[in-house]
C-alpha positions in Angstrom: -31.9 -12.1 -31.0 -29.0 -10.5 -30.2 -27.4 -7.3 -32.4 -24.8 -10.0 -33.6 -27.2 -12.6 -34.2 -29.1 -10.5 -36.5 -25.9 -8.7 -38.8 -25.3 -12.1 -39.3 -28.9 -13.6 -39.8 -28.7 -10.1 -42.6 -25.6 -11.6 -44.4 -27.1 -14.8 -45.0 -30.1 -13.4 -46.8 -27.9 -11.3 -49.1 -26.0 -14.5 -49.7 -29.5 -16.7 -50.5 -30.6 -13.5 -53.0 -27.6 -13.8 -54.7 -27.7 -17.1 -55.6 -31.6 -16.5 -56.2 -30.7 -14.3 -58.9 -27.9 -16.3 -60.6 -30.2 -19.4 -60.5 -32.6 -17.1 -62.8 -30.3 -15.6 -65.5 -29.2 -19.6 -65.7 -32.3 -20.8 -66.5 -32.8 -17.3 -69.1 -29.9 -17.8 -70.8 -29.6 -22.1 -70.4 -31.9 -22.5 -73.8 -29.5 -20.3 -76.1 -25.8 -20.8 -74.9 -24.0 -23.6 -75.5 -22.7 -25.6 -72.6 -19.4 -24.3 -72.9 -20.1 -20.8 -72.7 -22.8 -21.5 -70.0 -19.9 -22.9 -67.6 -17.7 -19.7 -68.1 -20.2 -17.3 -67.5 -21.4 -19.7 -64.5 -17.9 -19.4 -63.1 -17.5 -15.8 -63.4 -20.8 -15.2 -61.6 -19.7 -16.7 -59.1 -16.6 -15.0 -58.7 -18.3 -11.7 -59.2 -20.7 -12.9 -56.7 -18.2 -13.5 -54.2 -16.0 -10.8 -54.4 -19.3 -8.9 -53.5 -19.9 -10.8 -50.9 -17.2 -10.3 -49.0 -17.2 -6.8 -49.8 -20.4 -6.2 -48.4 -19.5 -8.3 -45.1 -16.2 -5.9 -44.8 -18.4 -2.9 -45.9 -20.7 -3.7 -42.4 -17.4 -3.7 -39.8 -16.8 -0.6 -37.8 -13.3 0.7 -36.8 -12.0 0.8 -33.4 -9.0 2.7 -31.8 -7.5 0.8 -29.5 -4.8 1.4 -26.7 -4.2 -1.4 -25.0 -1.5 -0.9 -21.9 0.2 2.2 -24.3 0.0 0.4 -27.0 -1.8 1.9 -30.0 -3.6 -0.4 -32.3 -6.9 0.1 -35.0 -9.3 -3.3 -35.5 -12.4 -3.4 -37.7 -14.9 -5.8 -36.2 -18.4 -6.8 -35.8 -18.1 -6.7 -32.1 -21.3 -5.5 -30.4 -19.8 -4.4 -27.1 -16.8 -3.6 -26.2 -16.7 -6.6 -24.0 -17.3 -9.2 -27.3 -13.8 -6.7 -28.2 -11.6 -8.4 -26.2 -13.2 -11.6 -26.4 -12.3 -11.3 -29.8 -8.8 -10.5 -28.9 -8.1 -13.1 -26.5 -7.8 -10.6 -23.8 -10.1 -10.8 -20.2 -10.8 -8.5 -18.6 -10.1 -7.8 -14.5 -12.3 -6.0 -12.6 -9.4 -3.6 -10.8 -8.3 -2.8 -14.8 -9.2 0.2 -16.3 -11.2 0.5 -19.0 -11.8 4.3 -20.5 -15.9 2.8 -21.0 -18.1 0.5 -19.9 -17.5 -3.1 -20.8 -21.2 -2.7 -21.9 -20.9 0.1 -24.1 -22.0 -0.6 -27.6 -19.4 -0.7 -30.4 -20.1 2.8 -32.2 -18.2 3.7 -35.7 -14.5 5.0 -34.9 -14.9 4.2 -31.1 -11.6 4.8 -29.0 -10.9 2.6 -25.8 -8.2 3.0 -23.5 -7.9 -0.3 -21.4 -4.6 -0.3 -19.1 -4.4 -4.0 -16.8 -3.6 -3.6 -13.0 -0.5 -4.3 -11.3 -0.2 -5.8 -8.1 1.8 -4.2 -5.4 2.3 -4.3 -1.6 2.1 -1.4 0.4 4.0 -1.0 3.7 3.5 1.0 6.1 5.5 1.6 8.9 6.4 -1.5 9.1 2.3 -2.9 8.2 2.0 -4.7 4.9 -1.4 -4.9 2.2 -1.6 -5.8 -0.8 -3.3 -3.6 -3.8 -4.7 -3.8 -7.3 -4.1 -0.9 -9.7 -3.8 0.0 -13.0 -2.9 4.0 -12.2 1.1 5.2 -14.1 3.2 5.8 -10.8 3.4 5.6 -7.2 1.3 10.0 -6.6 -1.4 8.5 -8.5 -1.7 5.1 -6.4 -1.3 7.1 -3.2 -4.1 9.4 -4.4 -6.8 6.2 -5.6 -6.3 5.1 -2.2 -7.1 8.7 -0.8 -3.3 7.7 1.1 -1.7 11.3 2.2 1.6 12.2 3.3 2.9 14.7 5.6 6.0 16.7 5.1 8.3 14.8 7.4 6.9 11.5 6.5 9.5 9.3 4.0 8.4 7.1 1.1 10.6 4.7 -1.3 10.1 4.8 -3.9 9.6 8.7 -4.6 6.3 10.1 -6.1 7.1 10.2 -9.9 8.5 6.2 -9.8 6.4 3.8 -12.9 4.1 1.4 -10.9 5.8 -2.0 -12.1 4.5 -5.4 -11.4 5.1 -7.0 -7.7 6.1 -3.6 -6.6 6.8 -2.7 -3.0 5.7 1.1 -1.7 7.4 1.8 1.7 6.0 4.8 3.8 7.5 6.1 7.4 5.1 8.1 9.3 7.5 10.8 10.8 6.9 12.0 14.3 8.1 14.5 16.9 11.3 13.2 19.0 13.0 15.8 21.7 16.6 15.7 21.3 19.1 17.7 23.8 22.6 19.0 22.2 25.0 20.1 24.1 22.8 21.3 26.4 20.4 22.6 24.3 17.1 21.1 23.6 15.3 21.1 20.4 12.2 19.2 18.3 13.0 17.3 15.6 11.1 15.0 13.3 12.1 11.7 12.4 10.8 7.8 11.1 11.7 4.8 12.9 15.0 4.6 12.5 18.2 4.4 15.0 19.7 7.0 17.0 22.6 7.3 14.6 20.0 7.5 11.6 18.6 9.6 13.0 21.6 12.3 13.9 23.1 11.8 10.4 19.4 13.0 9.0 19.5 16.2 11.4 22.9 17.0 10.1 24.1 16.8 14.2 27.9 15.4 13.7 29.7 13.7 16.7 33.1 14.4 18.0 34.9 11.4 18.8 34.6 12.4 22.8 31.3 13.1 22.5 28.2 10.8 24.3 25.3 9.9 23.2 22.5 8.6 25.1 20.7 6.0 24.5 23.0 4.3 22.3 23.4 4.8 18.7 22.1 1.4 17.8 18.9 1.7 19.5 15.7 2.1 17.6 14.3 5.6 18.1 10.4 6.3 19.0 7.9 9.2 19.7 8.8 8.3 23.7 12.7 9.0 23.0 14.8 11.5 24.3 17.9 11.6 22.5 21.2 13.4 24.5 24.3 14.4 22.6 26.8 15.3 25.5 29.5 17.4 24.1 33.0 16.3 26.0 35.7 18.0 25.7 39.4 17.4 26.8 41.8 20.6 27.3 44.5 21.6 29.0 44.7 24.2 31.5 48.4 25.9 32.6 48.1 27.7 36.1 50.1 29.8 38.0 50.5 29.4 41.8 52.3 31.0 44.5 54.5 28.8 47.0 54.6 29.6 50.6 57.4 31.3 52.0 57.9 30.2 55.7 58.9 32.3 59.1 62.5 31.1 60.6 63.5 32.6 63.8 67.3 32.6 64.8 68.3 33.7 68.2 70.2 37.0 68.4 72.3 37.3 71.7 72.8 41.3 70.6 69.2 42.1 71.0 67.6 42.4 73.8 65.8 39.4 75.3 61.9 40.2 73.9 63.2 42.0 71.1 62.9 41.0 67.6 64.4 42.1 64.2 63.2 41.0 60.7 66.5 39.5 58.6 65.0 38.5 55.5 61.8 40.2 54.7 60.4 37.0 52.8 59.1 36.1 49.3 56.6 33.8 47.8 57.7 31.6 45.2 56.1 30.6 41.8 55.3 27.5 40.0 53.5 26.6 37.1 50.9 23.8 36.8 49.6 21.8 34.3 46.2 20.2 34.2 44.2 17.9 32.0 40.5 18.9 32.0 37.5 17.2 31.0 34.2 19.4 30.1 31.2 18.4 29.4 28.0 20.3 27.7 30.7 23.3 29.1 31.5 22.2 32.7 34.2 21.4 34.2 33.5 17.6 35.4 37.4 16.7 36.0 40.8 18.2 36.9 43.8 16.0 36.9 47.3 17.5 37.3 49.6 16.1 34.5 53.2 18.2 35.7 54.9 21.2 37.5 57.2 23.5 36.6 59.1 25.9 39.4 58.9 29.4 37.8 60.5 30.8 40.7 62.3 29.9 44.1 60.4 31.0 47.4 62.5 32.9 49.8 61.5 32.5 53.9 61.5 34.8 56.4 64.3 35.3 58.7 63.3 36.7 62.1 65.7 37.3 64.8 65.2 36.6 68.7 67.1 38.8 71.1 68.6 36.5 73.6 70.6 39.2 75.3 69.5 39.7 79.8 69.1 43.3 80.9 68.8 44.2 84.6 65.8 46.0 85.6 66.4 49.0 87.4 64.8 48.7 90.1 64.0 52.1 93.2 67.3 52.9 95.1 64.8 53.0 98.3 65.9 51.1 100.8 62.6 48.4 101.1 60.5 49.2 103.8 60.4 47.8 107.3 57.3 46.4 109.4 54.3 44.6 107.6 53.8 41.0 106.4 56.0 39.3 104.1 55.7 36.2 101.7 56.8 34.7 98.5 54.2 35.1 95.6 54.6 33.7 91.7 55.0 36.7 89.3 54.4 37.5 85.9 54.1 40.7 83.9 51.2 42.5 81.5 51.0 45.6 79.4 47.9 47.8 78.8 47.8 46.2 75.1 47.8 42.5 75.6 45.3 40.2 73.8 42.2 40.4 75.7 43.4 43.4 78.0 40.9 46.9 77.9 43.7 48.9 79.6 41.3 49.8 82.5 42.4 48.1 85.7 39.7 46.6 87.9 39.7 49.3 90.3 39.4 52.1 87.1 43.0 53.3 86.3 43.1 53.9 82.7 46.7 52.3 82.5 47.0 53.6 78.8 46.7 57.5 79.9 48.9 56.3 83.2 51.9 54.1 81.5 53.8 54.8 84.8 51.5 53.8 87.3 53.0 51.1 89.5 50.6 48.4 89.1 50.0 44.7 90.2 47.2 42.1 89.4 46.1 40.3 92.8 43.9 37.6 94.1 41.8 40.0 96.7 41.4 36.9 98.6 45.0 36.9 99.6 45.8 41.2 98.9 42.9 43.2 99.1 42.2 45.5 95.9 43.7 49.0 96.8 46.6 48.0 99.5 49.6 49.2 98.9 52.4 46.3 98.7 56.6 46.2 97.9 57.5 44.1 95.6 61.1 43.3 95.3 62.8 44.5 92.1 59.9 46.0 91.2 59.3 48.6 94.4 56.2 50.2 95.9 53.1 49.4 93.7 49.1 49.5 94.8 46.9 46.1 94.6 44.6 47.7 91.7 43.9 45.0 89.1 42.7 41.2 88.9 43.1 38.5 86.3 41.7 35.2 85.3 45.1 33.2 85.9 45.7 35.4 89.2 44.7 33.0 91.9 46.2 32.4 95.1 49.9 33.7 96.0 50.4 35.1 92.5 50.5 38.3 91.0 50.9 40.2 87.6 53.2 43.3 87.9 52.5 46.1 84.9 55.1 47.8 82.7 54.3 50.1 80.0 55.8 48.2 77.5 56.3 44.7 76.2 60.2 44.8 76.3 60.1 45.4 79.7 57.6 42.5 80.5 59.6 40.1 78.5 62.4 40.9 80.7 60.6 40.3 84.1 59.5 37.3 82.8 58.0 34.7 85.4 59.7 34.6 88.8 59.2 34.1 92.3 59.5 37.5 94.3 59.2 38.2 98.0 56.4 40.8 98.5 55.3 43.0 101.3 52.0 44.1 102.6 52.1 47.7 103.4 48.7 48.3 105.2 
């Protein structure tokens, strides 16, 4: 028999005395009342009896705080457990609900029960959906029944303190590492699975409207990404240049042919350049010139070129007689033209001898050292050789260049002295 069964197997027995009782004073007091007064008394008995009754069946309840999904409530009832509670109230119980006791637990005298019913909501993370039962207030306390944890970069919707409502969706991003190079620079960020412009807004790194970005914004950043911000710049760069002055000879038949005079000394010229740039993370990657200005007008240089023939003096000595003559090819050298060491190729230092009468021969045609004539130049000695010297050609020496320019190349009869 069950606790129930027997309060109310104990109510019926208190009933059956009762009437037990009231059977007994009828019978006492049938023989002296009159029937009238026997039917009164009857009916008050029986009111009397019950009014007890039901007194005595109120008298047995027990009271019973109740909160029942935040609402407060107090019930009297005969209820065993607290299970035969909500049977009572029409309410079942799930299992994922929580209950503050034991369904099992014996219905005590000012009892208090908590009982909150669960929710249902889906959790998704990244991207990976489940669905949960729970009766817990907000989204910390779910996360913490399901021993869920977050770490600092990860990102949940919605936030910790949100109510847990019915049908309720949590969303967590697991945040990870992604390399990212600005300007140049590279740096570690964290960041969810989001795009590459998500992403930049939630570092705070703003774009230029030049600037690149690779890969492109729209594309779906992962732990595998490298994210490149090229800062690209456009400015514009003025320069300064010189221009070129150029050399223009004139001849000048009042200066000796060989000689020359400067005019016009010659200036450079300025002008001003403008250039569109294009940098990028800071270097230079283009130069395009956009316009010129002249600053300033160049100024060539005016050379003049003596024109003007002088005779060469040549020895009043009457030219020798006897020896071999022939017609050679001449030209004339100094001591300090290009290539020349001033040391003949017999060993006159021509630089300490300036007047030595000189000539450059082939010795297969004038042996070095034989003394020759040479007309308008007069008695010279066969001392020197040269590269171009072959053949019936020689090189005659003066001391200066003015004085080779005005020999010049001719043809000259020479004659072999010895």
């Amino acid at each position: 028999m069950t606790r129930r069964q027997h309060n109310l197997y104990n109510h019926s027995r208190e009933k059956e005395a009762f009437f037990i009782a009231a059977k007994d004073m009828k019978n006492l007091f049938s023989k002296s009342l009159s029937k009238k007064k026997l039917a009164v008394i009857s009916a008050s008995l029986l009111v009397f009896i019950t009014v007890l009754g039901l007194f005595l069946y109120e008298g047995t309840k027990k009271t019973v705080a109740l909160t029942l999904d935040g609402q407060e409530k107090t019930i009297k009832t005969h209820a065993d457990t607290i299970e035969d509670i909500f049977e009572e109230l029409d309410i079942s119980l799930g299992k994922e609900d929580y209950l503050s006791l034991a369904a099992n637990t014996e219905v005590e005298n000012n009892l208090e029960i908590v009982w909150k019913p669960a929710k249902q909501v889906q959790l998704i993370e990244d991207g990976k959906s489940k669905v949960y039962w729970t009766a817990t207030d907000t989204v910390e306390e779910f996360l913490e029944e399901q021993t869920i944890s977050l770490k600092e970069h990860d990102k949940l919707n919605p936030t910790l303190d949100t109510e847990i409502k019915q049908d309720m969706d949590i969303d967590i991003q697991r945040a990870f590492p992604v390399k990212v190079v600005v300007g140049g620079k590279e740096q570690e960020e964290w960041s969810t699975s989001t795009t590459v412009a998500d992403f930049l807004s939630q570092q705070g790194i703003t774009l230029n409207d030049m600037d690149r970005v690779e890969p492109a914004l729209t594309e779906t950043v992962t732990d595998k990404t490298l994210v490149k911000v090229i800062r690209v710049e456009k400015v514009t760069d003025v320069v300064e240049e010189p221009i070129k002055f150029a050399v223009v000879t004139k001849n000048d038949s009042s200066l000796a042919k060989g000689k020359q005079k400067v005019v016009t000394a010659g200036q450079e010229g300025l002008v001003s350049k403008k250039y569109e740039v294009i940098i990028e993370d800071g270097k230079e990657i283009s130069r395009e010139l956009i316009s010129e200005t002249k600053v300033k007008d160049k100024e060539d240089k005016v050379v003049a070129m003596g024109t003007k023939e002088i005779a060469v003096q040549v020895s009043r000595k009457a030219a020798p007689t006897g020896g071999k003559e022939f017609y050679v090819r001449s030209t004339a050298y100094t001591a300090n033209c290009n290539g020349c060491s001033g040391i003949t190729a017999t060993g006159v230092n021509l630089k300490a001898n300036p007047n030595a009468k000189v000539i450059a021969v082939d010795p297969s045609v004038i042996p070095l050292g034989t003394k020759v004539y040479v007309e308008g130049y007069g008695y010279a000695t066969a001392s020197d050789t040269g590269s171009a010297i072959k053949g019936n050609k020689i090189d005659v020496f003066f001391p200066s260049k003015s004085q080779a320019y005005r020999w010049g190349n001719r043809q000259v009869k020479i004659k072999v002295l010895n």
